[in-house]
KOLVO-215214 format. One record per residue: residue number from 1; x, y, z of N, C-alpha, C in turn. Coordinates in Angstrom, 2 decimals. Layout:
N
    i      n.u      n.v      n.w     ca.u     ca.v     ca.w      c.u      c.v      c.w
  NUM        X        Y        Z        X        Y        Z        X        Y        Z
...
//
This chain:
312
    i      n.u      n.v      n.w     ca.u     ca.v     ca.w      c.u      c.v      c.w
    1     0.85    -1.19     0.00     0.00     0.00     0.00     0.89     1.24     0.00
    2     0.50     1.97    -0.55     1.23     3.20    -0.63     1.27     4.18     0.31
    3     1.90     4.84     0.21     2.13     6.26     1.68     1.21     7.15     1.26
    4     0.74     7.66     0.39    -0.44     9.02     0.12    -1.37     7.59     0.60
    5    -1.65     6.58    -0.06    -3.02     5.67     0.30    -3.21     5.67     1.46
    6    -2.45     5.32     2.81    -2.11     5.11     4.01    -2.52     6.45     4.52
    7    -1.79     7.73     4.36    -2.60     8.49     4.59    -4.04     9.28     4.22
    8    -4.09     8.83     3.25    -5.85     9.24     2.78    -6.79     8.71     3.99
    9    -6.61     7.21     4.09    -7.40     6.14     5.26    -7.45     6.74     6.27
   10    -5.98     7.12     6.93    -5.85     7.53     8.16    -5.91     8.99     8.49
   11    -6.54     9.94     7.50    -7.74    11.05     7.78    -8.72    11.02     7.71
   12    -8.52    10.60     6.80   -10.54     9.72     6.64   -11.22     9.21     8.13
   13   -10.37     8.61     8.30   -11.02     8.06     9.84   -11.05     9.11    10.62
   14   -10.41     9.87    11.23   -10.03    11.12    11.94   -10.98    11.69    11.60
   15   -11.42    11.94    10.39   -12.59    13.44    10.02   -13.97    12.95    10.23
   16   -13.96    11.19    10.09   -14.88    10.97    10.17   -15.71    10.99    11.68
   17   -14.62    10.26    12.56   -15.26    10.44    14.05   -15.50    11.79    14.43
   18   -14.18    13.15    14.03   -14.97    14.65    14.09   -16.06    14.92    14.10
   19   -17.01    14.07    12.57   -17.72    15.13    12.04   -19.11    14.03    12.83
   20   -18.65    13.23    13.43   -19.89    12.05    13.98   -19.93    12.67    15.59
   21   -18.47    13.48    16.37   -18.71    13.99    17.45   -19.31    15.65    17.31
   22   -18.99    15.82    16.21   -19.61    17.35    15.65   -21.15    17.69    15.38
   23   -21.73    16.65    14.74   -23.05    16.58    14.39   -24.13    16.50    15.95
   24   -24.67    17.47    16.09   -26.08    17.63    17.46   -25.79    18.95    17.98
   25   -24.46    18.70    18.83   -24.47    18.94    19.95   -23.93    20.74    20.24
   26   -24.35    21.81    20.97   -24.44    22.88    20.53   -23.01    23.23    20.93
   27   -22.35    24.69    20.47   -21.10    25.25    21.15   -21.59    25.89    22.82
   28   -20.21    25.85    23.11   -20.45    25.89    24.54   -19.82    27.65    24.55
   29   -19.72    28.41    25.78   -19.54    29.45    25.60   -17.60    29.79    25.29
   30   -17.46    30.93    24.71   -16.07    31.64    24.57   -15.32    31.61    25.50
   31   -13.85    31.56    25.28   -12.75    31.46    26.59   -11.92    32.38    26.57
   32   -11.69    32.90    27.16   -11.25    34.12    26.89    -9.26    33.56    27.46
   33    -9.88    32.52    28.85    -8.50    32.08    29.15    -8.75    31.16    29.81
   34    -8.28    30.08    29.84    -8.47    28.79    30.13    -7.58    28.02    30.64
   35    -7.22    27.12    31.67    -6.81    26.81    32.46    -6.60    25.04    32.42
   36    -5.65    24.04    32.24    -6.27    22.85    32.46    -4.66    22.20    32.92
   37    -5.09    20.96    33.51    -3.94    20.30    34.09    -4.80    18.91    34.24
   38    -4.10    17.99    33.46    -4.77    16.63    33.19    -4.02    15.74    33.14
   39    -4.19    14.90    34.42    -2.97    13.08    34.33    -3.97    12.42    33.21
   40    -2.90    11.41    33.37    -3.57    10.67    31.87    -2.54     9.46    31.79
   41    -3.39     8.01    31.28    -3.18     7.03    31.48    -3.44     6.55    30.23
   42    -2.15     5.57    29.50    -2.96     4.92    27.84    -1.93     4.35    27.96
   43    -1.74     4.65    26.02    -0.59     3.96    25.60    -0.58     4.88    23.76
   44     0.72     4.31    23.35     0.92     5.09    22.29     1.86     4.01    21.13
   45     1.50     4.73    19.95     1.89     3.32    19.01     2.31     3.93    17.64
   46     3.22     3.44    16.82     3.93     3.60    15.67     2.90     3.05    14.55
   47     1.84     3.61    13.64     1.15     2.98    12.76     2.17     2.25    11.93
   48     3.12     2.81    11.27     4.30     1.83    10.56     5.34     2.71    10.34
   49     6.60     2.37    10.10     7.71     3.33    10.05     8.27     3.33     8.27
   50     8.37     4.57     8.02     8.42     5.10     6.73     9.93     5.49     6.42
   51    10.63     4.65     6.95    12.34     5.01     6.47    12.76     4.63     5.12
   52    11.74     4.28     4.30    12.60     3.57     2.88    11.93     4.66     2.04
   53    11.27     5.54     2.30    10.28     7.08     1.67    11.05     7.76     2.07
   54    11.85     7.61     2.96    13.35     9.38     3.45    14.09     8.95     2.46
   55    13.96    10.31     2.12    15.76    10.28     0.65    16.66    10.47     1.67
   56    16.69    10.55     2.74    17.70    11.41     3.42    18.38     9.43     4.16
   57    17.76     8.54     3.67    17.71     7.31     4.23    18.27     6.70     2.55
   58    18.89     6.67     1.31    18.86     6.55     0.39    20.45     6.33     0.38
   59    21.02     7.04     1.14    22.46     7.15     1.53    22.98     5.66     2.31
   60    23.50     4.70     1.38    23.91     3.19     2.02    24.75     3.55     3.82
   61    25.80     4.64     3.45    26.60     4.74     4.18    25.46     5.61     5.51
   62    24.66     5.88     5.24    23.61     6.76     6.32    22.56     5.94     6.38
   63    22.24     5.45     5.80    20.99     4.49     6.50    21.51     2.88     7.36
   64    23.09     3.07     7.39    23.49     1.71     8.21    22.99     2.55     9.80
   65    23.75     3.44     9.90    23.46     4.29    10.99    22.27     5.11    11.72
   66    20.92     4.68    10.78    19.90     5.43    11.13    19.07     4.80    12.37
   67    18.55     5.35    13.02    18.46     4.52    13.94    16.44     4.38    13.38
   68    15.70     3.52    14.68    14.32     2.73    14.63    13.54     4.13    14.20
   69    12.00     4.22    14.00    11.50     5.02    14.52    11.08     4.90    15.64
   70    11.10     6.29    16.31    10.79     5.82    17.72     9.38     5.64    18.39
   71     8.16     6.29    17.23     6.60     5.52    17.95     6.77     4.13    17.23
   72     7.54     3.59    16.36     7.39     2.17    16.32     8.01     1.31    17.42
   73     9.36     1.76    17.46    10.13     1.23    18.46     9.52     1.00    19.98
   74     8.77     2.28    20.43     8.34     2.28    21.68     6.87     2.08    21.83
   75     6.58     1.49    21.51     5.25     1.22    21.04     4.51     0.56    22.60
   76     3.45     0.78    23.90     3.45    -0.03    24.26     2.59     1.31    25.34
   77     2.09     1.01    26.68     1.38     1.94    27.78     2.54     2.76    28.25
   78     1.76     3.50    28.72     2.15     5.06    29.20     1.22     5.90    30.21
   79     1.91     6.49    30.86     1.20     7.54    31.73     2.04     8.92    31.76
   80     1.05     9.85    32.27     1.73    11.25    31.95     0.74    12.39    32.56
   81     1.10    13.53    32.43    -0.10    14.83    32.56     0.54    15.59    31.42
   82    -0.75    16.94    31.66    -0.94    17.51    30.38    -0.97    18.85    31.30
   83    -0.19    20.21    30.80    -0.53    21.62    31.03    -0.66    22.16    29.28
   84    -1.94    22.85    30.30    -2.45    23.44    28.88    -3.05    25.10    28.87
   85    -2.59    25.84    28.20    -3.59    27.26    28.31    -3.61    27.67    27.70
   86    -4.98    27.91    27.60    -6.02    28.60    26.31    -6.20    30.20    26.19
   87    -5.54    30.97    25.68    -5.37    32.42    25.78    -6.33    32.97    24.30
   88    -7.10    33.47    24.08    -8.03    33.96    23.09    -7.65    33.10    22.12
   89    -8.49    31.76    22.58    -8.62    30.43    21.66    -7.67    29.85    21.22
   90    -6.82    30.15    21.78    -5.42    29.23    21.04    -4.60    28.86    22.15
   91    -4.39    27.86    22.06    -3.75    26.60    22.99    -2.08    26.13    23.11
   92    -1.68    26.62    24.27    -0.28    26.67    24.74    -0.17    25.36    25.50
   93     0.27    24.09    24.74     0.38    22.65    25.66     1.90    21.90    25.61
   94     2.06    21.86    26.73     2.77    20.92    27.30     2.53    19.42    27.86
   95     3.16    18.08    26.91     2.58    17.07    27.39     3.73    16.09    27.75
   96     3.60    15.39    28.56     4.92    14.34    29.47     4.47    12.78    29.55
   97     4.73    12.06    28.51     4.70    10.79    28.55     6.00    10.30    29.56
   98     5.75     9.07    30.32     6.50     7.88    30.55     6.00     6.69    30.08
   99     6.98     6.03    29.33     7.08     5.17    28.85     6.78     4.00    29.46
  100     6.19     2.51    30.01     6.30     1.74    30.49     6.49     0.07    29.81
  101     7.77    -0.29    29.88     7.81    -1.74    29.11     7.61    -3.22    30.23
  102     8.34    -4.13    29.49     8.65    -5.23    30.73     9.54    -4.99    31.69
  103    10.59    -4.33    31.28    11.64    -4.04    32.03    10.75    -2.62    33.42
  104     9.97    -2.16    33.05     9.89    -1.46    34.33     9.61     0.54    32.84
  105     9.99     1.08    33.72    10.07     2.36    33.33    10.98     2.72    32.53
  106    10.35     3.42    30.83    11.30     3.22    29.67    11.65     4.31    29.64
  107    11.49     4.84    28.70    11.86     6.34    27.68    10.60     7.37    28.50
  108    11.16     8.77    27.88    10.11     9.41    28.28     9.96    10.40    26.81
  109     8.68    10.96    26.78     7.88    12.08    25.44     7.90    13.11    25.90
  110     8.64    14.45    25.69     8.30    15.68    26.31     7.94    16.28    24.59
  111     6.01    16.95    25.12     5.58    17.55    23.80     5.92    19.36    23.91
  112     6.11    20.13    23.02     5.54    21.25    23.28     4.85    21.44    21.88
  113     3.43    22.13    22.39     2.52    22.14    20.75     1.37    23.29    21.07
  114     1.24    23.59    19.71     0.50    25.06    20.16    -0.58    24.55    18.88
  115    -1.68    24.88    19.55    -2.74    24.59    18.47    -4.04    25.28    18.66
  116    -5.27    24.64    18.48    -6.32    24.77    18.77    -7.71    24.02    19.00
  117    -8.74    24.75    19.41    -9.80    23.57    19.90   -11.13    23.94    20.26
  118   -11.98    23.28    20.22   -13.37    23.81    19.87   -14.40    22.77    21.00
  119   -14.90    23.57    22.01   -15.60    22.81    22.87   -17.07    23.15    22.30
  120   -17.86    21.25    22.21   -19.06    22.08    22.07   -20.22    20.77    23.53
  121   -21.20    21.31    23.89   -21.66    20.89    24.82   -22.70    19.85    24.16
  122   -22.61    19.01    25.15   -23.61    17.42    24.75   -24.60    16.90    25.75
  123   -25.32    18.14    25.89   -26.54    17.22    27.21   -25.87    19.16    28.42
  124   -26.15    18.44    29.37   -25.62    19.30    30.57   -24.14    19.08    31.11
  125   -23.84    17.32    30.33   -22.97    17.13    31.32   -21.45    17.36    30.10
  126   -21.80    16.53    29.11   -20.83    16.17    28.02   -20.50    17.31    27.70
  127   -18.81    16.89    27.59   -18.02    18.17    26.22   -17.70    17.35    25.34
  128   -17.64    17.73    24.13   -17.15    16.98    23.22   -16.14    18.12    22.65
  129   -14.55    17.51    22.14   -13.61    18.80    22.21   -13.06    18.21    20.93
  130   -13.16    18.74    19.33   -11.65    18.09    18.98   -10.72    19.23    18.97
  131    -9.88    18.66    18.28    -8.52    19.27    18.62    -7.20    18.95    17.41
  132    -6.30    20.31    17.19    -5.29    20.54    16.53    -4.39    20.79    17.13
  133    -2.98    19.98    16.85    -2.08    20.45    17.64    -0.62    20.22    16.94
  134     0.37    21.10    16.70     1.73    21.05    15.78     2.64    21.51    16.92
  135     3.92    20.93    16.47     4.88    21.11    17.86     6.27    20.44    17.56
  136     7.06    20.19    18.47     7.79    19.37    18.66     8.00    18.36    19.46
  137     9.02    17.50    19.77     9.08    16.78    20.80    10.48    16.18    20.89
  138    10.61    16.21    22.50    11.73    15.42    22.82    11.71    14.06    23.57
  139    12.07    12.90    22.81    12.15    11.61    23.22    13.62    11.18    23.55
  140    13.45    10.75    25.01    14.71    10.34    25.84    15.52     8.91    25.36
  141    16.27     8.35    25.33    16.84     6.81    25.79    15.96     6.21    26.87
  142    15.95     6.83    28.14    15.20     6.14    29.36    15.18     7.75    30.32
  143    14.75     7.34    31.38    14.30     8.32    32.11    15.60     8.63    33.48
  144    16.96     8.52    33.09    18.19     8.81    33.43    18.20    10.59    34.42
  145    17.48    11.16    33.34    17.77    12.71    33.34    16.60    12.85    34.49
  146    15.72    12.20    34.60    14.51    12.46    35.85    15.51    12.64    37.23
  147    16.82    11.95    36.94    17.31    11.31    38.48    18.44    12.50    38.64
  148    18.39    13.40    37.56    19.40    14.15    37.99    19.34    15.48    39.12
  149    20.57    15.89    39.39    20.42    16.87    40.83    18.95    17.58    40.42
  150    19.25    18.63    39.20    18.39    19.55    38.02    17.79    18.77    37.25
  151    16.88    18.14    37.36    16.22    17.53    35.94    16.61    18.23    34.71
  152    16.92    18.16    33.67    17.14    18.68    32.91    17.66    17.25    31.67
  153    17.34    18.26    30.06    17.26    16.71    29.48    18.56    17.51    28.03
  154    19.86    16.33    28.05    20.76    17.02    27.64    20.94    16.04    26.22
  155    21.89    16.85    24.87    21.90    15.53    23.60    22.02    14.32    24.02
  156    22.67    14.10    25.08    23.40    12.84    25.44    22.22    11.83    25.78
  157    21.11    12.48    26.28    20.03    11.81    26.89    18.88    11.89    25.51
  158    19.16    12.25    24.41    18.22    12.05    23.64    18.15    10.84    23.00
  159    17.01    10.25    22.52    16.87     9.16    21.46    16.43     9.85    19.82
  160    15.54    10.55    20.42    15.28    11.52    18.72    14.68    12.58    18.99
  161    14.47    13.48    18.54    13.92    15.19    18.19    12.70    14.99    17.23
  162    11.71    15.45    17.10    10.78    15.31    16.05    10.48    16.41    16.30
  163     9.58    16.66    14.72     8.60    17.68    14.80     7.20    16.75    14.63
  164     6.14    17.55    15.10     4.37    16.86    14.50     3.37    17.57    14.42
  165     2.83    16.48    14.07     1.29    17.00    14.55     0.18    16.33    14.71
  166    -0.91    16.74    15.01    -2.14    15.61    15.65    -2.97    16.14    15.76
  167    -4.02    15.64    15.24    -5.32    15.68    15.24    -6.42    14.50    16.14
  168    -7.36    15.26    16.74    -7.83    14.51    17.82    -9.60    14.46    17.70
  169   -10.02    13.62    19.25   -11.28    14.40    19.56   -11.40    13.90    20.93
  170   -11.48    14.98    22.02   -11.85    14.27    23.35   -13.39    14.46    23.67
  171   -13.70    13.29    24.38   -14.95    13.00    25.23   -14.80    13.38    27.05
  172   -15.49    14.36    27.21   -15.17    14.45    28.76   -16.81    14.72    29.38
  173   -17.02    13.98    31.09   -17.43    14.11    31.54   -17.41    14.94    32.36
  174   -18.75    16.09    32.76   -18.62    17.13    33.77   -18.56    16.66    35.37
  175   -17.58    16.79    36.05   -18.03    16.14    37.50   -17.48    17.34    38.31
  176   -18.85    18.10    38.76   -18.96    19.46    39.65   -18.38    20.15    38.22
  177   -17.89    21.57    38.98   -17.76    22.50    38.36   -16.55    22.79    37.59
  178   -15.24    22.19    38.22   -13.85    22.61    38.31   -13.57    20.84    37.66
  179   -13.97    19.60    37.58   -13.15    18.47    37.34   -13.92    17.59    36.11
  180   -13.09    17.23    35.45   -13.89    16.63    33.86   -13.12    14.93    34.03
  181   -13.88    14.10    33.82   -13.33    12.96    32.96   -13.28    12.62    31.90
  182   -12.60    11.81    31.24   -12.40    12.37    29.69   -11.70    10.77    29.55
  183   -12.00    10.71    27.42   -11.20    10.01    27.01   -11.26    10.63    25.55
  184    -9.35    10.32    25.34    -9.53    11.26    23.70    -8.21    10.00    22.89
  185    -8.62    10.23    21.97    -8.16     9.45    20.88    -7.36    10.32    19.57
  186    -6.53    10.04    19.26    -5.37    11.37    18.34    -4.77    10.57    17.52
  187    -4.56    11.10    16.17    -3.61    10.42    15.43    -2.50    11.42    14.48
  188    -1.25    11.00    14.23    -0.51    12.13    13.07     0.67    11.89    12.45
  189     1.06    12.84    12.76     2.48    12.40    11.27     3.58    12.90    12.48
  190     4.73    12.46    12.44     5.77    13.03    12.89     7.09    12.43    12.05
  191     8.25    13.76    12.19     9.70    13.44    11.43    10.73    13.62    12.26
  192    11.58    13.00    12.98    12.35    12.60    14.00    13.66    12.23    13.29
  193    14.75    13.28    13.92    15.86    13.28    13.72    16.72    12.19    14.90
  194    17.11    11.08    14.05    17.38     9.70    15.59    19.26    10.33    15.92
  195    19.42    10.20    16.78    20.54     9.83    17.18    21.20     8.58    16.91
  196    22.48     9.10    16.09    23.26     8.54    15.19    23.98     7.21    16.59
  197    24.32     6.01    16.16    25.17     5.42    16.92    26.84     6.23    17.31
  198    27.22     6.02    17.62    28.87     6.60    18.32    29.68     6.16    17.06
  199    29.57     5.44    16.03    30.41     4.91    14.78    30.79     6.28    14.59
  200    29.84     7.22    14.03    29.95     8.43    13.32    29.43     9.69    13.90
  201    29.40    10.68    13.16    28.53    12.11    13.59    26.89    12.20    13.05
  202    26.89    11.66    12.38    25.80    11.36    10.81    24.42    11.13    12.12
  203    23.32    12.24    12.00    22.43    11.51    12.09    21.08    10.95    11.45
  204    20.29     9.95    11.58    19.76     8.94    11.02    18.27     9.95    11.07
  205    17.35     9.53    10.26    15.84    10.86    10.30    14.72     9.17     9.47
  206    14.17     9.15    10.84    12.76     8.47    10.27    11.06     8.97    10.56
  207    10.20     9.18     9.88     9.19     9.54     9.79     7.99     8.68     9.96
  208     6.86     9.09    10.10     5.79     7.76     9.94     4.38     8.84    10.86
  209     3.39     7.99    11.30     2.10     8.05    11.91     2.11     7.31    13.00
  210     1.17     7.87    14.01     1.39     7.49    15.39    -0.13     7.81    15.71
  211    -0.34     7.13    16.89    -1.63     7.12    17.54    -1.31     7.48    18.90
  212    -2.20     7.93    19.72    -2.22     7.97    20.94    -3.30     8.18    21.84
  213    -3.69     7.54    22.74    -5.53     7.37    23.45    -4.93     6.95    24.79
  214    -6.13     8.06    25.73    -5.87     8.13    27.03    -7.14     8.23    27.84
  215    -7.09     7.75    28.74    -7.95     8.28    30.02    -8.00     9.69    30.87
  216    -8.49    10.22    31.16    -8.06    11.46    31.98    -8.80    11.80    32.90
  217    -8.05    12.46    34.29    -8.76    13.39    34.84    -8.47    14.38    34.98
  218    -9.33    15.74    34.75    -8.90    17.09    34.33    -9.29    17.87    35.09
  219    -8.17    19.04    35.97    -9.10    20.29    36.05    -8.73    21.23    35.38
  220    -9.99    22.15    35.08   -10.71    23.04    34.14   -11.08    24.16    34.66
  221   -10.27    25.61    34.46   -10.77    26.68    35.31   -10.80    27.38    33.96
  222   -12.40    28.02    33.85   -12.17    29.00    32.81   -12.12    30.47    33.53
  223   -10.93    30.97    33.14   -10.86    32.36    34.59   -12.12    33.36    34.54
  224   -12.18    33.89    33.18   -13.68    34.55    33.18   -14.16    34.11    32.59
  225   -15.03    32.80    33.27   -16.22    32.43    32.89   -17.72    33.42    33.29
  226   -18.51    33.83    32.87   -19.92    34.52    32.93   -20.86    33.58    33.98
  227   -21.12    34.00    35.11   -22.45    32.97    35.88   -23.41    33.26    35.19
  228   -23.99    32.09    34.55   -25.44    32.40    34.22   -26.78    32.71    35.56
  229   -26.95    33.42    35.29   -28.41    34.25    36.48   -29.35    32.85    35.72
  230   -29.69    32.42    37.27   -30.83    31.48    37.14   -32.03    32.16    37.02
  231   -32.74    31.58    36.01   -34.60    32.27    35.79   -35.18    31.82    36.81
  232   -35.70    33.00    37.02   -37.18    32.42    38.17   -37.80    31.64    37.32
  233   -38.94    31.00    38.40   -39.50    29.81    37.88   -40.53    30.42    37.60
  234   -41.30    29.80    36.30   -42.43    30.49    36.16   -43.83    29.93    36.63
  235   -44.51    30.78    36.79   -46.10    30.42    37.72   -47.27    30.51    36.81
  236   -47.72    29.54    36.71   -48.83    29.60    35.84   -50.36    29.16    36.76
  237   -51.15    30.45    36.99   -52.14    30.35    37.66   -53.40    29.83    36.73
  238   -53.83    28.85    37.43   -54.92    28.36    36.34   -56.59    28.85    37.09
  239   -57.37    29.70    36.32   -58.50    30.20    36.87   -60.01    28.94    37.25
  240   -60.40    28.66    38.48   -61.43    27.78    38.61   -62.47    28.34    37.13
  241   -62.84    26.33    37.39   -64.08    26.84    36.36   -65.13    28.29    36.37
  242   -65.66    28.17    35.80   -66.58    29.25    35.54   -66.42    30.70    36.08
  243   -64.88    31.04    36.84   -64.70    32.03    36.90   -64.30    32.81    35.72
  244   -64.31    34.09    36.05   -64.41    35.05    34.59   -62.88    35.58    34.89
  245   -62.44    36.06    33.72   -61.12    36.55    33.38   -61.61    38.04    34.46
  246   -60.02    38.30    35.08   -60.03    39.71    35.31   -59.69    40.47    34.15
  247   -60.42    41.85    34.48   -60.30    42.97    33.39   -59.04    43.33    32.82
  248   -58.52    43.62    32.40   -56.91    43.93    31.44   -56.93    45.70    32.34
  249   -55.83    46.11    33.20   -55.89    47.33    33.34   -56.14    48.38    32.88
  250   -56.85    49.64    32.88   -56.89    50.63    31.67   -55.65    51.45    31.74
  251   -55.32    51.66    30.81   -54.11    52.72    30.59   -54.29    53.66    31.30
  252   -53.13    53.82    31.71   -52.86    55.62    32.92   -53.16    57.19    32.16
  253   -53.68    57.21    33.12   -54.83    58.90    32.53   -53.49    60.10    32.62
  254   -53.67    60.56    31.71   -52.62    61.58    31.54   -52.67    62.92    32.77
  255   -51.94    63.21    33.11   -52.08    64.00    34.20   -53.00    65.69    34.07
  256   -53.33    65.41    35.21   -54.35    67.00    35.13   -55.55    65.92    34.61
  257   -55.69    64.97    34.13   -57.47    64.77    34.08   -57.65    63.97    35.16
  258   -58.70    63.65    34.72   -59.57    63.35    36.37   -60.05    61.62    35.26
  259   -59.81    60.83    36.46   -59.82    59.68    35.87   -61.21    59.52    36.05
  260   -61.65    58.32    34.76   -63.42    57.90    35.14   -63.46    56.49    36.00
  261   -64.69    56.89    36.98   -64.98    55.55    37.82   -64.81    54.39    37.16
  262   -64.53    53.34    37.58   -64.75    51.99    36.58   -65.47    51.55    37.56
  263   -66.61    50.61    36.51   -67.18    49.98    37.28   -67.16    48.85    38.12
  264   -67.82    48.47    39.15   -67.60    47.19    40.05   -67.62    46.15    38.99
  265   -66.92    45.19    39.38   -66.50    43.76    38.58   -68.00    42.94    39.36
  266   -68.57    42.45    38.11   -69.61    41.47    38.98   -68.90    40.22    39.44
  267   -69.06    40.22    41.06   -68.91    38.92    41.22   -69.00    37.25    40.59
  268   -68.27    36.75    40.90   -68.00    35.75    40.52   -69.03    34.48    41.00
  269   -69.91    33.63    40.78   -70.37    32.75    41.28   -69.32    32.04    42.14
  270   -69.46    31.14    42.96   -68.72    29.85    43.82   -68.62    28.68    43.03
  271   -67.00    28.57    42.87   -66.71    27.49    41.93   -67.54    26.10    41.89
  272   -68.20    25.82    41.13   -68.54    24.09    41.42   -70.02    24.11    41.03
  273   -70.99    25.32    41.33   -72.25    25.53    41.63   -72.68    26.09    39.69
  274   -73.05    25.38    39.77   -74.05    26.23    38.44   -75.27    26.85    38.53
  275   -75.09    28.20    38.03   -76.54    29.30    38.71   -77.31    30.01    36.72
  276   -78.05    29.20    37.32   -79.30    29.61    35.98   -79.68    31.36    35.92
  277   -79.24    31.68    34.85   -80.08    33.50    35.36   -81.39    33.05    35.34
  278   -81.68    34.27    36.04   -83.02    34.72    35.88   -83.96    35.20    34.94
  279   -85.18    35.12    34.38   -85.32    35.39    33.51   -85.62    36.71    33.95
  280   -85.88    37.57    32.86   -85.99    39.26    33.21   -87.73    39.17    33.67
  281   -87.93    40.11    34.54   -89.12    40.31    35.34   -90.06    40.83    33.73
  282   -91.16    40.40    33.77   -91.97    40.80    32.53   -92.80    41.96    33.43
  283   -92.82    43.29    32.62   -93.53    44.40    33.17   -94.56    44.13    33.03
  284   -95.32    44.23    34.50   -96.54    44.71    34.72   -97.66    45.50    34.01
  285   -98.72    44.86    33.84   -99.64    45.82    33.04  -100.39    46.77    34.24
  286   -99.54    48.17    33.53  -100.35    49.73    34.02  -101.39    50.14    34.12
  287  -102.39    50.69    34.90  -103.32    51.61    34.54  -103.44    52.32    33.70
  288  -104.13    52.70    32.59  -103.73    54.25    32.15  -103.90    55.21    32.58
  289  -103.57    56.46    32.42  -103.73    57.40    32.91  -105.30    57.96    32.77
  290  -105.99    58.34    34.32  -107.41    58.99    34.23  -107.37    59.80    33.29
  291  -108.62    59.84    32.14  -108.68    60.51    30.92  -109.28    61.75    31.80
  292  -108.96    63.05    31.06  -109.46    64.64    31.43  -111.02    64.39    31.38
  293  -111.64    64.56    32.45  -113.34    64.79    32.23  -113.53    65.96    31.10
  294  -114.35    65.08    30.30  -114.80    66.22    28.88  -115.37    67.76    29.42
  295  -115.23    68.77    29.44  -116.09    70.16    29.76  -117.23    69.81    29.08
  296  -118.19    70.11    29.57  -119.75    69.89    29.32  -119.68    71.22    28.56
  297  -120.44    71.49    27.25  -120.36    72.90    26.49  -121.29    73.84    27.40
  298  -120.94    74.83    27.77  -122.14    76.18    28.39  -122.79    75.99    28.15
  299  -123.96    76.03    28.97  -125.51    75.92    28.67  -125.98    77.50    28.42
  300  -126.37    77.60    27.19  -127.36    78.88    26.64  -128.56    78.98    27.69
  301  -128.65    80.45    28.21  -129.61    80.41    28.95  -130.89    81.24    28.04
  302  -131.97    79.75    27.98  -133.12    80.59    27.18  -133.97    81.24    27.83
  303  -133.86    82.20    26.48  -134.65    83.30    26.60  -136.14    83.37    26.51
  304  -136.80    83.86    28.09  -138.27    83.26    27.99  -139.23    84.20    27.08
  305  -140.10    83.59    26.80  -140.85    84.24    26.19  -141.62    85.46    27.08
  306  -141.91    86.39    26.67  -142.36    87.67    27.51  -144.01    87.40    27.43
  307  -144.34    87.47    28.94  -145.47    87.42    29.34  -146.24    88.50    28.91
  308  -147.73    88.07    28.09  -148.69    89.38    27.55  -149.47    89.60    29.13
  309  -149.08    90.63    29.15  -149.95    91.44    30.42  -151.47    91.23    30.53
  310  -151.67    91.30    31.48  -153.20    91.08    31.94  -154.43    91.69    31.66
  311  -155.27    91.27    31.08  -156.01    92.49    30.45  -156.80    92.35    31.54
  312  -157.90    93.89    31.89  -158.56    94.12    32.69  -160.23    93.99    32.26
//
């Protein structure tokens, strides 16, 4: 299989679990500065070593002298912690493998890698984080230089120098406020300058892909993080049957007038009781009014006839 083929596969996979931890789940808030310090327990592994693809390995007299690669070579569990800080989204990490074989305690990984990373939230509790990260690294012989007065890690104590990089995605659990559990899974390329055997000065450069998956427990201080203000709870009053809505307030009377009475709210019946109106009282039939006694017309007073006088 070929080396572009080999790597096509082995992004493919990488982008694919991304875009399968990417899909739902919402972003979580901005960091302005971020804080983390995480032990961590796995192991780490050489996908295959690519020394016959270095031209720099093409040289008979330089490739007697080149030495293993070293994620093939050291291939096997590990433990370590992680410092990390996140300064306006971009990620200042320091990471410290020890090596562990049959023999007891091997080599050690010192990373430094500056990258980046994107938290987005999964439920209340879940982060889901992936992650970019390019750097270098220094890989020991054994862990000699731990025992010195000064720790300190000198050529003499190297096995190889690389540069890399890695692409990831961690899963972490929220536990309280300040502590996450986590497991993340990473894969990448690195090119490692080996330390030449003592024959010569010449040194040996092998390349390849590497994996690495851990357990963790993390704390997590985001320095200004925002408290979210808890909502009051809301109250939803539900009105007994057959009571009537209260009135909607009237708007405030502009000053200098004189507000109008409102009227009394009719009471409400007693919940439970059903009350029949009344029917409206049917009016009474009235008297009419005593008609005006008719005026009787003047009586003409007749005029009598004149008495003929008495004859004698």
């Amino acid at each position: 299989m070929s080396l572009l083929r080999r790597m096509g596969i082995w992004v493919s996979v990488i982008g694919v679990v991304g875009l399968v931890g990417l899909a739902g789940p919402s972003p979580a808030e901005a960091k302005l500065l971020e804080l983390q310090l995480r032990v961590h327990g796995g192991g780490l592994a050489g996908i295959y070593g690519t020394e016959e693809y270095d031209p720099s390995n093409t040289d008979p007299d330089l490739a007697a002298v080149a030495g293993e690669d070293f994620f093939k070579a050291r291939s096997g569990g590990c433990f370590g912690g992680t410092l990390n800080v996140e300064v306006l989204f971009i990620d200042f990490t320091y990471e410290f493998y020890q090596l562990v074989d049959n023999n007891g305690l091997n080599s050690t990984l010192n990373n430094f890698l500056v990258g980046f990373d994107w938290d987005f939230r999964a439920g209340r509790k879940w982060v889901i984080t992936p992650y970019l990260l390019a750097g270098f690294g220094l890989a020991t012989q054994n862990n000699s230089w731990l025992a010195k007065e000064y720790p300190q890690i000198a050529l003499a104590d190297l096995e190889s120098r690389m540069v890399m990089t890695r692409i990831g995605i961690r899963f972490e659990y929220m536990v309280g406020k300040f502590f996450r559990l986590g497991f993340d899974i990473g894969g990448g390329y690195h090119y490692g300058m080996t330390t030449a055997s003592a024959a010569n000065d010449l040194d040996g450069h092998s390349h390849g892909f590497h994996v690495i998956g851990n357990i963790s427990l993390a704390f997590v201080w985001n320095v200004f993080a925002k408290e979210k203000k808890k909502q009051p709870p809301k109250v939803i009053i539900i009105a007994p049957v057959g009571a009537s809505q209260a009135p909607a307030p009237a708007p405030a009377a502009a000053p200098g007038l004189r507000k109008a009475p409102t009227p009394a709210p009719t009471p409400a019946p007693a919940p439970g009781l059903r009350t029949t109106p009344k029917p409206p009282a049917t009016p009474g039939t009235t008297a009419p009014p005593p008609s005006r006694p008719t005026e009787a017309p003047p009586r003409t007073k007749k005029r009598q006839d004149p008495t003929p006088p008495a004859t004698r």
